[in-house]
C-alpha positions in Angstrom: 0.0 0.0 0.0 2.5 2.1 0.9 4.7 1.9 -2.3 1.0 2.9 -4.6 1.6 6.2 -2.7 4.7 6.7 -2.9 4.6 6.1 -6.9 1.2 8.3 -6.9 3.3 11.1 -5.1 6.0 10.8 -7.6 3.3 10.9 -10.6 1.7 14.4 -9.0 5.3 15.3 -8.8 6.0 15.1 -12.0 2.4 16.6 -13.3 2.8 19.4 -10.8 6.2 20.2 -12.3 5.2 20.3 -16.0 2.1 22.2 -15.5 3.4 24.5 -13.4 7.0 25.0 -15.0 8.7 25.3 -11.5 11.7 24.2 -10.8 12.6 20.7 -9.0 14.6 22.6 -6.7 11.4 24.0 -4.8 9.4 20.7 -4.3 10.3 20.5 -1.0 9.0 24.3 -0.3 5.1 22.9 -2.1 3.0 20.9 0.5 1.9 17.9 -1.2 -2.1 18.6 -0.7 -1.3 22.1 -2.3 -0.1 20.8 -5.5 -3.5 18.7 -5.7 -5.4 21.7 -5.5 -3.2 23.2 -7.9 -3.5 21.1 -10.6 -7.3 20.6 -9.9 -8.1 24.6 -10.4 -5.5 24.4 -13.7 -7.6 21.5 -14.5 -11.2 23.6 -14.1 -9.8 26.9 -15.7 -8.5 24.4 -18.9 -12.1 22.7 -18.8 -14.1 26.2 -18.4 -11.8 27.4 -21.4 -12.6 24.3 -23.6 -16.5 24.8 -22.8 -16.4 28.2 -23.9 -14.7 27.6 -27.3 -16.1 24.0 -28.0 -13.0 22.2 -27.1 -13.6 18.9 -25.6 -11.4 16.3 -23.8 -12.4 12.9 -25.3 -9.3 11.3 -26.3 -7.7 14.6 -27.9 -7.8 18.1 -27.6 -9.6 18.9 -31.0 -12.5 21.2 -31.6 -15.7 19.8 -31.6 -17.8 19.7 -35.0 -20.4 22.3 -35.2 -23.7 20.9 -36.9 
């Protein structure tokens, strides 16, 4: 159980840094629950974006067809 945390910690590592283009040099400084919450509002503003200009999130990021 332990090690499926571990390697789910490393995972939001590595999300957190590529969204956020910061440096690994300040993970230690970011509070593990805080990069969650992070990447969950990045998530919303991306999916609030999408919904506006009829971008969806199937599979790909492609617009959708218009009827």
């Amino acid at each position: 159980m332990k090690s499926t945390k571990l390697l789910d910690k490393e995972k939001l590592h590595k999300v957190y840094l590529l969204i956020t283009n910061k440096d690994k040099s300040t993970m230690n400084e970011v509070h593990f629950d805080q990069m969650k919450r992070e990447i969950i509002n990045r998530w919303k503003k991306i999916k609030e974006i999408d919904s506006a200009t009829n971008m969806s999130y199937s599979n790909h990021a492609v617009p959708s067809k218009q009827p």
